[in-house]
TORKOL-4160 file (C-alpha; in steps of 0.2 Angstrom, whole numbers, padded with zeros to 4 digits, m for minus):
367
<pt num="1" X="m0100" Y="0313" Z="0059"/>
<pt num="2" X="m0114" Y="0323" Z="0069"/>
<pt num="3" X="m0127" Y="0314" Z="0079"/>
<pt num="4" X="m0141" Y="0318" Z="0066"/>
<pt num="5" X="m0130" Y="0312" Z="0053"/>
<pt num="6" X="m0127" Y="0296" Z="0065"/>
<pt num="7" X="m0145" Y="0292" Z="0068"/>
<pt num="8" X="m0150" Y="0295" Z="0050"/>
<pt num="9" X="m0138" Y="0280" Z="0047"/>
<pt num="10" X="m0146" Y="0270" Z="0059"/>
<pt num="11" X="m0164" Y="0273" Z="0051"/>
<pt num="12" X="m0158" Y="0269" Z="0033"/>
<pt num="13" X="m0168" Y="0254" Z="0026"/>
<pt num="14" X="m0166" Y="0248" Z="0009"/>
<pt num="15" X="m0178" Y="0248" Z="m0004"/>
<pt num="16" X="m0191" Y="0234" Z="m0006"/>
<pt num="17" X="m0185" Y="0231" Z="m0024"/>
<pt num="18" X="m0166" Y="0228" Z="m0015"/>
<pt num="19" X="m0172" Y="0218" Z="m0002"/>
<pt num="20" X="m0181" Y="0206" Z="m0015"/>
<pt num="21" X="m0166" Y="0205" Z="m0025"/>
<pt num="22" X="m0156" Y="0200" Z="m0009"/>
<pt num="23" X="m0169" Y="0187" Z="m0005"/>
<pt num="24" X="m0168" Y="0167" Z="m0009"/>
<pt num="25" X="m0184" Y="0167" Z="m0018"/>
<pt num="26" X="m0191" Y="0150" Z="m0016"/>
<pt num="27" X="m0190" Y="0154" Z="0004"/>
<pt num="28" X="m0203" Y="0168" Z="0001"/>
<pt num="29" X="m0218" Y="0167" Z="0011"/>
<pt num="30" X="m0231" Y="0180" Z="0021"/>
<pt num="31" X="m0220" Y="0173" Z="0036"/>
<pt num="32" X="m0205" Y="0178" Z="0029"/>
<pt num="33" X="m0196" Y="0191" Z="0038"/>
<pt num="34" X="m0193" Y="0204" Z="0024"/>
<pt num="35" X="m0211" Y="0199" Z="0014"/>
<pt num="36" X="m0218" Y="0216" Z="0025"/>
<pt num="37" X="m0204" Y="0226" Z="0015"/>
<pt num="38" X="m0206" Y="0218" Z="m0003"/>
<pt num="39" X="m0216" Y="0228" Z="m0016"/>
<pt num="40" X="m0235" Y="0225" Z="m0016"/>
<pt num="41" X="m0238" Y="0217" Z="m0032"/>
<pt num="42" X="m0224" Y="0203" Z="m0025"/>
<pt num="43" X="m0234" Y="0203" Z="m0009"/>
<pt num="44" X="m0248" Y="0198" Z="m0019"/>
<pt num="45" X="m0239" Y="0185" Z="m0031"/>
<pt num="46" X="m0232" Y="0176" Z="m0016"/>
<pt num="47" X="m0245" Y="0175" Z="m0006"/>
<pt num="48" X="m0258" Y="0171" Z="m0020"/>
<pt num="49" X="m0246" Y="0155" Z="m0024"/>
<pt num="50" X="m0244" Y="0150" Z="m0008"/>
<pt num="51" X="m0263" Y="0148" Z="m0007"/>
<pt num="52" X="m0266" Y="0139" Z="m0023"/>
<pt num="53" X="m0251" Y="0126" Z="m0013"/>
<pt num="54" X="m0261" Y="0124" Z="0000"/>
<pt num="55" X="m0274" Y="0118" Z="m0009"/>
<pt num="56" X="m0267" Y="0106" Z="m0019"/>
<pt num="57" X="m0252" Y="0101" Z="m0012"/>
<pt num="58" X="m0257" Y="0083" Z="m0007"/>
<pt num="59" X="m0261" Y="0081" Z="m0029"/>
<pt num="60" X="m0248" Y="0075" Z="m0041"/>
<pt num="61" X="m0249" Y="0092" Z="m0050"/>
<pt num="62" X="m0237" Y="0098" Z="m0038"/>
<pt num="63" X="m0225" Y="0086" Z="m0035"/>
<pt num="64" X="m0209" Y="0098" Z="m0038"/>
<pt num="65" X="m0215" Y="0109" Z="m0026"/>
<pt num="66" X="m0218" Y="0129" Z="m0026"/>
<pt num="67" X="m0201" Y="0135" Z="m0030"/>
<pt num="68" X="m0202" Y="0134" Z="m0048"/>
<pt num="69" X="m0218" Y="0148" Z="m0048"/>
<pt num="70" X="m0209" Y="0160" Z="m0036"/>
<pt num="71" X="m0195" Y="0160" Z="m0044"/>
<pt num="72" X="m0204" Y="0166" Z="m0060"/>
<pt num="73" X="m0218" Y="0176" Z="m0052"/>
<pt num="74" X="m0204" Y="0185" Z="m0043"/>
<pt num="75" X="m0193" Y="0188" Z="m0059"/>
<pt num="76" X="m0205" Y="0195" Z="m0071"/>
<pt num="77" X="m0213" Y="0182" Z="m0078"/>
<pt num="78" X="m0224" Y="0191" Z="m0088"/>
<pt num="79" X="m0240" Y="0180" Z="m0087"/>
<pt num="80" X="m0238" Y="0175" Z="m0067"/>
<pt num="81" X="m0256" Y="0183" Z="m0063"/>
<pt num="82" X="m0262" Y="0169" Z="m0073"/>
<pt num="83" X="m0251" Y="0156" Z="m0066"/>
<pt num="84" X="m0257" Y="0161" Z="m0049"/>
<pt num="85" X="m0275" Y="0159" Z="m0052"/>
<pt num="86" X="m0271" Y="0143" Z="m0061"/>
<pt num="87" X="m0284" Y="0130" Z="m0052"/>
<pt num="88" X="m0291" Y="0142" Z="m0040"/>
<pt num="89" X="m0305" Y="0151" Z="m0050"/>
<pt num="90" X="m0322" Y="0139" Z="m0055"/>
<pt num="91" X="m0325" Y="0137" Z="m0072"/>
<pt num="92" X="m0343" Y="0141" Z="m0076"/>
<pt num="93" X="m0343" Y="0135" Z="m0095"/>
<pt num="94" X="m0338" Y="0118" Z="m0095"/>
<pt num="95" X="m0344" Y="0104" Z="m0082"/>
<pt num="96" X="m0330" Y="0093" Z="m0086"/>
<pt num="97" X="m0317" Y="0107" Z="m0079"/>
<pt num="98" X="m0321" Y="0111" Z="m0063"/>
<pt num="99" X="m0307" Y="0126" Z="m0061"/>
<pt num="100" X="m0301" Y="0137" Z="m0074"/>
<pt num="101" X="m0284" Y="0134" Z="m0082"/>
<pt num="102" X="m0271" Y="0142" Z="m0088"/>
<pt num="103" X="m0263" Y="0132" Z="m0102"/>
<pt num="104" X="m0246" Y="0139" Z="m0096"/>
<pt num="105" X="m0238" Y="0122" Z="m0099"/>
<pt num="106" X="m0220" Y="0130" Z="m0100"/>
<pt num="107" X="m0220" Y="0135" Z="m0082"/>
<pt num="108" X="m0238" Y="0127" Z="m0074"/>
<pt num="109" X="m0235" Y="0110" Z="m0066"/>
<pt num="110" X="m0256" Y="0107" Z="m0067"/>
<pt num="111" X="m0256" Y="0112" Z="m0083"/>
<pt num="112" X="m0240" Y="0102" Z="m0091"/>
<pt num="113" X="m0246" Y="0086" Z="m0080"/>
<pt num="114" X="m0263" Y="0088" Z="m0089"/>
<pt num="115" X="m0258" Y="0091" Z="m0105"/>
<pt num="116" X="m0246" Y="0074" Z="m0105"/>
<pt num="117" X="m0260" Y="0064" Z="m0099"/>
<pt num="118" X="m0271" Y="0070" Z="m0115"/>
<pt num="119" X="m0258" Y="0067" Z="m0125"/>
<pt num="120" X="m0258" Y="0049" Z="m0120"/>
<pt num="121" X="m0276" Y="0047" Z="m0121"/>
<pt num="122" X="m0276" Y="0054" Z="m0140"/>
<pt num="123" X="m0261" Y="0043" Z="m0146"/>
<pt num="124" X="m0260" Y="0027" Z="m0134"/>
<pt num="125" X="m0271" Y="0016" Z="m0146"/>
<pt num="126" X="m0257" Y="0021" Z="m0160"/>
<pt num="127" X="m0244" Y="0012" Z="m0153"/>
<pt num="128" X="m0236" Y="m0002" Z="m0168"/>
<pt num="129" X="m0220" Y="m0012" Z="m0166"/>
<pt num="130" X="m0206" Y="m0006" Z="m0174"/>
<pt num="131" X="m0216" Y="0010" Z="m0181"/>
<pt num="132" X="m0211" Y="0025" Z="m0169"/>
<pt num="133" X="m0194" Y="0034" Z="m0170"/>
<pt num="134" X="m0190" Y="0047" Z="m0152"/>
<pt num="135" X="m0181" Y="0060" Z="m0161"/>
<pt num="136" X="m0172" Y="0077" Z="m0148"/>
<pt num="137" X="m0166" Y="0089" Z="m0158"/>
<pt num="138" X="m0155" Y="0100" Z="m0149"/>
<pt num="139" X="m0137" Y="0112" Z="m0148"/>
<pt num="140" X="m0121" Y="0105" Z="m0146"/>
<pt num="141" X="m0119" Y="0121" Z="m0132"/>
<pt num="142" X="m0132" Y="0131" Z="m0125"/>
<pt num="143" X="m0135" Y="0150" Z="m0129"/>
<pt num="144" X="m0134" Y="0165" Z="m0118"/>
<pt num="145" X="m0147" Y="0177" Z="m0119"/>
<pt num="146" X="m0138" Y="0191" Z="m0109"/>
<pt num="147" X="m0125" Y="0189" Z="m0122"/>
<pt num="148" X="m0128" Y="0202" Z="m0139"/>
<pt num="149" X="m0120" Y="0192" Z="m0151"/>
<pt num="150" X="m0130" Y="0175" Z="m0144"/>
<pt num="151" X="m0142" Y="0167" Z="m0156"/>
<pt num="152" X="m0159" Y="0171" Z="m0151"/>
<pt num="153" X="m0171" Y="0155" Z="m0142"/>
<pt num="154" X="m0186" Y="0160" Z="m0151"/>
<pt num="155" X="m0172" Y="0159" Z="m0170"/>
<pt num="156" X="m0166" Y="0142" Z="m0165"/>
<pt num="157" X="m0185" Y="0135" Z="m0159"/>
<pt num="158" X="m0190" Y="0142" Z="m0177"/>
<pt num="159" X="m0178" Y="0134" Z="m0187"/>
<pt num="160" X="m0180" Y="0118" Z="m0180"/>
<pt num="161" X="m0198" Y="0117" Z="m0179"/>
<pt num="162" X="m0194" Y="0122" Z="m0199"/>
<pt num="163" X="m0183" Y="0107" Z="m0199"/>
<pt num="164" X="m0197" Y="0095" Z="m0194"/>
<pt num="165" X="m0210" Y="0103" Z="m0208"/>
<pt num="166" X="m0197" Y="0100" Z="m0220"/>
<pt num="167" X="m0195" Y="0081" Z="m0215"/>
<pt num="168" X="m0212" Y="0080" Z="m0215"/>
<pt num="169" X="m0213" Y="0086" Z="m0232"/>
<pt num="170" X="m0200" Y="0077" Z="m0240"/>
<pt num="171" X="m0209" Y="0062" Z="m0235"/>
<pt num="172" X="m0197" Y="0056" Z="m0221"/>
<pt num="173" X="m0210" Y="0050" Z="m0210"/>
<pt num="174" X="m0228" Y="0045" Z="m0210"/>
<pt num="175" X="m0233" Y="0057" Z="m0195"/>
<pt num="176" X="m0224" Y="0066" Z="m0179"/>
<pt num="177" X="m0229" Y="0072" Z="m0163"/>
<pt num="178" X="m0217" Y="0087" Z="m0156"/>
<pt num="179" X="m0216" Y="0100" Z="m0142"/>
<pt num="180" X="m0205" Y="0114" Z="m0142"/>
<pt num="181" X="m0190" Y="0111" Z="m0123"/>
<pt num="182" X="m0180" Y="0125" Z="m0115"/>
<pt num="183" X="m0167" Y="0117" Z="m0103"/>
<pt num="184" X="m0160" Y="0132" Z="m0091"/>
<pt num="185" X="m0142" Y="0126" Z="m0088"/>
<pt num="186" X="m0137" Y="0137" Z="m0076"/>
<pt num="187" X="m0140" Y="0157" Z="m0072"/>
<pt num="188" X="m0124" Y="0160" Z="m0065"/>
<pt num="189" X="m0108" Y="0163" Z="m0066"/>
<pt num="190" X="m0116" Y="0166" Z="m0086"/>
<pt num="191" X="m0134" Y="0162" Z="m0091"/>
<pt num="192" X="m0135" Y="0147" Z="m0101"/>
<pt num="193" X="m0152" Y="0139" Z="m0111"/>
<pt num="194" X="m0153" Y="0124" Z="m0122"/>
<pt num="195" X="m0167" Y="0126" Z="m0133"/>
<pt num="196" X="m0173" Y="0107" Z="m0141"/>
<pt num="197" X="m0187" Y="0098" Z="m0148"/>
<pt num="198" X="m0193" Y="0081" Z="m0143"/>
<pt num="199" X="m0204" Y="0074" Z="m0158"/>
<pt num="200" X="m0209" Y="0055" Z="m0158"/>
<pt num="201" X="m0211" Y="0050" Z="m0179"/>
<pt num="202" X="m0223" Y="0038" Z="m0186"/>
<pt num="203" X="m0211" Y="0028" Z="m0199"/>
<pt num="204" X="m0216" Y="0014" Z="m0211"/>
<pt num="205" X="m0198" Y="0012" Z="m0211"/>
<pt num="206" X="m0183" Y="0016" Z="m0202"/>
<pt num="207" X="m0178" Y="0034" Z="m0203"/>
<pt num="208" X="m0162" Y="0041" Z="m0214"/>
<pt num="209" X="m0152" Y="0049" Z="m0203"/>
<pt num="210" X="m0141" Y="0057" Z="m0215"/>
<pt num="211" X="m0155" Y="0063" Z="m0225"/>
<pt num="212" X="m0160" Y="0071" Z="m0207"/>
<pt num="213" X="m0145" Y="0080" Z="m0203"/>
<pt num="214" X="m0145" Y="0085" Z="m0221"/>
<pt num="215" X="m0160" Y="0094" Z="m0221"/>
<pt num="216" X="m0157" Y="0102" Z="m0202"/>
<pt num="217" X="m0142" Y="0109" Z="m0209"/>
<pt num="218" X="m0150" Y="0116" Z="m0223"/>
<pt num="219" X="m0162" Y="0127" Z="m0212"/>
<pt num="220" X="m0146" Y="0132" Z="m0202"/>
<pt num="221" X="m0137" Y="0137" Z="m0215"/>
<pt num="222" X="m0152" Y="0146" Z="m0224"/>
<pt num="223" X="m0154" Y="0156" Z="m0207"/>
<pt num="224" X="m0137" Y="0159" Z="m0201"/>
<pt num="225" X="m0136" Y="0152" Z="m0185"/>
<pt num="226" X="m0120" Y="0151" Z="m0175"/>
<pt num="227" X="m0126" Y="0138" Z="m0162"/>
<pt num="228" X="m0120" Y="0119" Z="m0168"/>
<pt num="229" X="m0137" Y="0106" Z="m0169"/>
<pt num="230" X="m0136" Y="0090" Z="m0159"/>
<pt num="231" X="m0145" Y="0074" Z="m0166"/>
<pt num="232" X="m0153" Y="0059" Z="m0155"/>
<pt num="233" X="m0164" Y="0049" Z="m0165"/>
<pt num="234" X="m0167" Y="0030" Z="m0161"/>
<pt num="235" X="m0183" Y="0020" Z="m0160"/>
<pt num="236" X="m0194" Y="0019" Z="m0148"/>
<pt num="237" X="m0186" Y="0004" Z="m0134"/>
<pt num="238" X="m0206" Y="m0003" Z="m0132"/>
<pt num="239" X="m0223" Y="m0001" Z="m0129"/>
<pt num="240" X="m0222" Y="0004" Z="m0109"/>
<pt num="241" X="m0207" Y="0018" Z="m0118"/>
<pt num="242" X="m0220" Y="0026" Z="m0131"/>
<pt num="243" X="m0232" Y="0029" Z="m0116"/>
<pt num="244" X="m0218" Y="0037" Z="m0108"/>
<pt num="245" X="m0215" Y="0047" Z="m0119"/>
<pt num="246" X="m0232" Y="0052" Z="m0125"/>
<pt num="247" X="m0234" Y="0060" Z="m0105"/>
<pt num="248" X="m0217" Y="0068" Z="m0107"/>
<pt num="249" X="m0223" Y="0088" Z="m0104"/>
<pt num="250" X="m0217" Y="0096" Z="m0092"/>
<pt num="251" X="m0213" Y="0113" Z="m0087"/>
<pt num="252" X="m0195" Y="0123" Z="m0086"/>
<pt num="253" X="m0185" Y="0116" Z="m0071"/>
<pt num="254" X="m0179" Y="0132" Z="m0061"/>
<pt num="255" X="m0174" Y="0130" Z="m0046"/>
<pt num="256" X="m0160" Y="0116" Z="m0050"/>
<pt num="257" X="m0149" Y="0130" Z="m0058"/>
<pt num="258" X="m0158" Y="0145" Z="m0047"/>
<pt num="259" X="m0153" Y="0137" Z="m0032"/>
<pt num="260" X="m0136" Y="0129" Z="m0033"/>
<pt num="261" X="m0132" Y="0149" Z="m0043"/>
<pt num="262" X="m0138" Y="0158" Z="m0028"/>
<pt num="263" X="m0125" Y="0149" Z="m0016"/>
<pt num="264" X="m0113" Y="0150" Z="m0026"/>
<pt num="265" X="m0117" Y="0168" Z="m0031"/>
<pt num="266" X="m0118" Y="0172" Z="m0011"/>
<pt num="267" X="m0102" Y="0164" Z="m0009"/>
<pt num="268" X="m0093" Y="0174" Z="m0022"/>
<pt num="269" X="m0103" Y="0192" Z="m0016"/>
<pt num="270" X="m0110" Y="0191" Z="m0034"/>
<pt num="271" X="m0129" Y="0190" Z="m0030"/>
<pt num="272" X="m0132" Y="0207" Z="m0038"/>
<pt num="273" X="m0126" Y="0198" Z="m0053"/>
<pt num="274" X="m0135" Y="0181" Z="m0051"/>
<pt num="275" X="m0151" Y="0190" Z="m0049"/>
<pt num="276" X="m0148" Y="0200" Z="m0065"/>
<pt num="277" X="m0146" Y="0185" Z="m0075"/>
<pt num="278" X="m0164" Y="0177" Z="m0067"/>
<pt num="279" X="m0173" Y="0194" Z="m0073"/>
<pt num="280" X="m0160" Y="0194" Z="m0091"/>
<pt num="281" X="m0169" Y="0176" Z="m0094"/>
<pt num="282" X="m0185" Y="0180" Z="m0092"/>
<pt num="283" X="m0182" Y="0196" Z="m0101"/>
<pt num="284" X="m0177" Y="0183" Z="m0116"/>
<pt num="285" X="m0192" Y="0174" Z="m0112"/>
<pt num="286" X="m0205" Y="0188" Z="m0115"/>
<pt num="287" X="m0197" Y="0195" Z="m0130"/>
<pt num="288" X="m0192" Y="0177" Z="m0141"/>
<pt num="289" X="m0204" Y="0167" Z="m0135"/>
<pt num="290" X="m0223" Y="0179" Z="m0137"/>
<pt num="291" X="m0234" Y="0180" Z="m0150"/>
<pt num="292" X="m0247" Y="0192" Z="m0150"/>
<pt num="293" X="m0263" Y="0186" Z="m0156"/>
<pt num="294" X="m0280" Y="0199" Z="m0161"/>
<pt num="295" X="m0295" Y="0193" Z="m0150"/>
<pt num="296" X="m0312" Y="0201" Z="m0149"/>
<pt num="297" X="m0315" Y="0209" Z="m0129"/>
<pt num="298" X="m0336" Y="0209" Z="m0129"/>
<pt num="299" X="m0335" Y="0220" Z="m0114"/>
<pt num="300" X="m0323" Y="0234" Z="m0123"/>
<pt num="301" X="m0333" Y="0228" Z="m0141"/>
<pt num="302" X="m0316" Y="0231" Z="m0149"/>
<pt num="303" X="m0301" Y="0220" Z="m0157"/>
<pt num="304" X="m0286" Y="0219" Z="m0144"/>
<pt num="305" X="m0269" Y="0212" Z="m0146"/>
<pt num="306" X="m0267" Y="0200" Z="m0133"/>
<pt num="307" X="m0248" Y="0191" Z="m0127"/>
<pt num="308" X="m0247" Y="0172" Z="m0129"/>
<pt num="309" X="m0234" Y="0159" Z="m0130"/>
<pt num="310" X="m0227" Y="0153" Z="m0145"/>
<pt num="311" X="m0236" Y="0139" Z="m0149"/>
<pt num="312" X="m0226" Y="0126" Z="m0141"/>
<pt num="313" X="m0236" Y="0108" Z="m0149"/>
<pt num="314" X="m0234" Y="0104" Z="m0170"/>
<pt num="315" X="m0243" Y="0088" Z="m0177"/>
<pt num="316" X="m0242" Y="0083" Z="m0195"/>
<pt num="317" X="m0246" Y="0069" Z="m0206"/>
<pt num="318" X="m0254" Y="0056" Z="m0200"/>
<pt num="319" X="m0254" Y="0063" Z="m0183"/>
<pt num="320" X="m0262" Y="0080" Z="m0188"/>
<pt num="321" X="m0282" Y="0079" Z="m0186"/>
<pt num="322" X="m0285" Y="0085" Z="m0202"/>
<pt num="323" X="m0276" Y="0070" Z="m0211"/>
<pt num="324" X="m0285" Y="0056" Z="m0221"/>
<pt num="325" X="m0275" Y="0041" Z="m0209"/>
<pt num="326" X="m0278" Y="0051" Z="m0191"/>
<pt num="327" X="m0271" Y="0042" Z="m0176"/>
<pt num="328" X="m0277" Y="0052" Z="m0163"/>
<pt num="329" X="m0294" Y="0050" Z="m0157"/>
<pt num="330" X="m0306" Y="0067" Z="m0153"/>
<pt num="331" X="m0309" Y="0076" Z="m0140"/>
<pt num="332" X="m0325" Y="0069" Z="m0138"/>
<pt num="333" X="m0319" Y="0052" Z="m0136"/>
<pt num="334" X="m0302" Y="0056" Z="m0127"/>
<pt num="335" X="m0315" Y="0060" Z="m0111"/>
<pt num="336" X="m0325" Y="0047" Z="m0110"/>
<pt num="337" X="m0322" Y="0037" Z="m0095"/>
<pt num="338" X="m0323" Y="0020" Z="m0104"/>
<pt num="339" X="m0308" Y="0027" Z="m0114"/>
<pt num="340" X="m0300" Y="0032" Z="m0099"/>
<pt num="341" X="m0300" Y="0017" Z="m0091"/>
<pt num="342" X="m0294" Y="0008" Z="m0105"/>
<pt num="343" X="m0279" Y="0017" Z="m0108"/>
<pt num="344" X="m0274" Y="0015" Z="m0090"/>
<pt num="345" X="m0276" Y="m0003" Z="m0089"/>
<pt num="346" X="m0265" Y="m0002" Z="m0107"/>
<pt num="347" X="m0252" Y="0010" Z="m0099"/>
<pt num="348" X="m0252" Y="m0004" Z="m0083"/>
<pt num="349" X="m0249" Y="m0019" Z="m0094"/>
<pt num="350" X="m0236" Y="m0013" Z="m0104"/>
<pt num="351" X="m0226" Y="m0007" Z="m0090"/>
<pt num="352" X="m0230" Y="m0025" Z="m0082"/>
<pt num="353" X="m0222" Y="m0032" Z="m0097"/>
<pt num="354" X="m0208" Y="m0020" Z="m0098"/>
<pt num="355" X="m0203" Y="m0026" Z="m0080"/>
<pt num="356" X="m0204" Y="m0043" Z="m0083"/>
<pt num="357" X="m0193" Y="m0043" Z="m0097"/>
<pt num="358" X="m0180" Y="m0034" Z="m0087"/>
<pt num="359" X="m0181" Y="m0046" Z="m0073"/>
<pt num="360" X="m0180" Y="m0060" Z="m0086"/>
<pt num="361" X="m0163" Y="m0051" Z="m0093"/>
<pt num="362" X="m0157" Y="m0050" Z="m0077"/>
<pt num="363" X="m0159" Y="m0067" Z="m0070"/>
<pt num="364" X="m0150" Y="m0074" Z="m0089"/>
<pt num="365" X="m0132" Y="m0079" Z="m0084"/>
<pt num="366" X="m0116" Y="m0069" Z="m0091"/>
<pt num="367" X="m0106" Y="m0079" Z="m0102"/>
């Protein structure tokens, strides 16, 4: 080896997109080492979220910390612009919201806080004993969306949303609530993602389960899937449980399975691999789980096809707006302070209740 060809070695850096694939991404700051050497648009991302954490790091909102939004604005996530500015831009069209917000709930811890606490404020005043059913429907084993012959998650969300309309048709319930889950497993050494449905049912008896499964393997059957269907359904344990439940939004966990694959991954000399997997999922994400919806741009005067999520909420029966017997209140009512405050105080009392009663279970002597 010459001496040029020596101190041309020496001079070899790699490439920003191989340093950010070599990177522990929750651990990206602007005072991380390699940040100088990461593509611009990163640069931006991770800075522009480490801002918004500074801002309201001390809230609720932000309770699981910042990893989950680097993870998926460094991964392609294709709407992580609008996570970043989630919060951080004032809103000049509504007085009631200060910032702008961007309704991200799969992945924005403000926005899947928020959304939990209005679903409590539109159904708390609905709660009857012995007239709610929790029902999960889920798979028996996740899918693998790096895999070609795995069954797609926007396939297996469909057909059990389908499942739900048909149970709601056949009269199997009064009303439901639902909201469309994705539980990452893991990301490596294979990507795994559980796809499910939590729905609370408004029964005016108790619920079929046969006729359930019956119908849930229709709609599997009907569309070929491959993935086995997993069952819970029980009622609702109490008052202080449906609460519970009714605030039960929260956004896709990350960093469990991102950061216990990246060691292991490290470990094994695999991270090439494990970081392929992050970008295979969210690759997944942006092709099952968008819709694109036509919305008129004043400033272009034109139509546009704009990305969105799939619509991740269903309501039916008497739990839809529309229905004859509505058990949600309005939005109008829903912000009313007055209506605010009474559903905290109810949300206190009944967990006051439901801690009682345990201690009282406690405290009873075993036989």
């Amino acid at each position: 080896m010459t001496k040029g060809e020596r101190n041309a070695e020496n001079h070899w850096q790699p490439s920003s997109e191989l340093v950010l694939s070599t990177q522990y991404h929750p651990a990206i700051s602007p005072d991380h080492p390699a940040y100088a050497k990461l593509p611009a648009e990163q640069q931006a991302l991770a800075k522009a979220m480490h801002k918004q954490y500074e801002r309201w790091s001390h809230k609720l909102y932000f309770k699981r910390g910042l990893s989950d939004r680097l993870i998926a604005a460094l991964n392609g996530y294709y709407f992580a612009d609008k996570l970043s500015d989630c919060m951080m831009i004032r809103n000049l069209y509504a007085e009631h919201v200060p910032f702008n917000r961007c309704r991200l709930d799969w992945f924005c811890e403000f926005c899947a806080y928020l959304k939990g606490q209005d679903m409590l404020k539109k159904y708390a005043g609905a709660w009857e004993p012995n007239g709610w059913y929790e029902m999960v429907l889920s798979l028996a084993v996740g899918v693998c969306p790096a895999a070609p012959e795995h069954n797609y998650m926007r396939d297996v969300l469909d057909a059990m949303a389908a499942a739900v309309k048909r149970l709601q048709k056949k009269k199997h319930m009064l009303g439901h609530i639902g909201w469309l889950e994705l539980k990452v497993h893991q990301f490596y050494p294979n990507l795994i993602v559980t796809p499910h449905i939590h729905i609370l049912l408004r029964c005016g008896c108790p619920p079929d389960r046969d006729a359930f499964a019956v119908i849930i393997a229709g709609e599997w059957t009907n569309r070929k899937l491959r993935a086995v269907p997993d069952l819970f359904l029980e009622p609702v344990k109490s008052e202080a449980h449906f609460y519970e439940l009714l605030a039960y939004i929260k956004p896709v966990d990350l960093f469990g399975p991102y950061d216990s694959g990246y060691h292991a991954a490290r470990a094994a000399g695999k991270l090439d691999q494990f970081h392929q997997d992050v970008r295979e999922f969210f690759l997944a994400l942006n092709e099952e789980t968008r819709d694109f919806q036509e919305r008129y741009i004043k400033k272009k005067r034109k139509h546009v096809l704009m990305p969105v999520t799939m619509r991740r909420f269903l309501y039916g029966g008497w739990c839809h707006g529309s229905s004859g017997h509505p058990l949600g209140l309005k939005e109008a009512v829903r912000r009313t302070k007055g209506h605010q405050d009474a559903v905290r105080a109810k949300v206190e009392l009944a967990r006051e209740v439901e801690e009682q009663s345990r201690e009282e279970d406690e405290s009873q002597p075993v036989e």
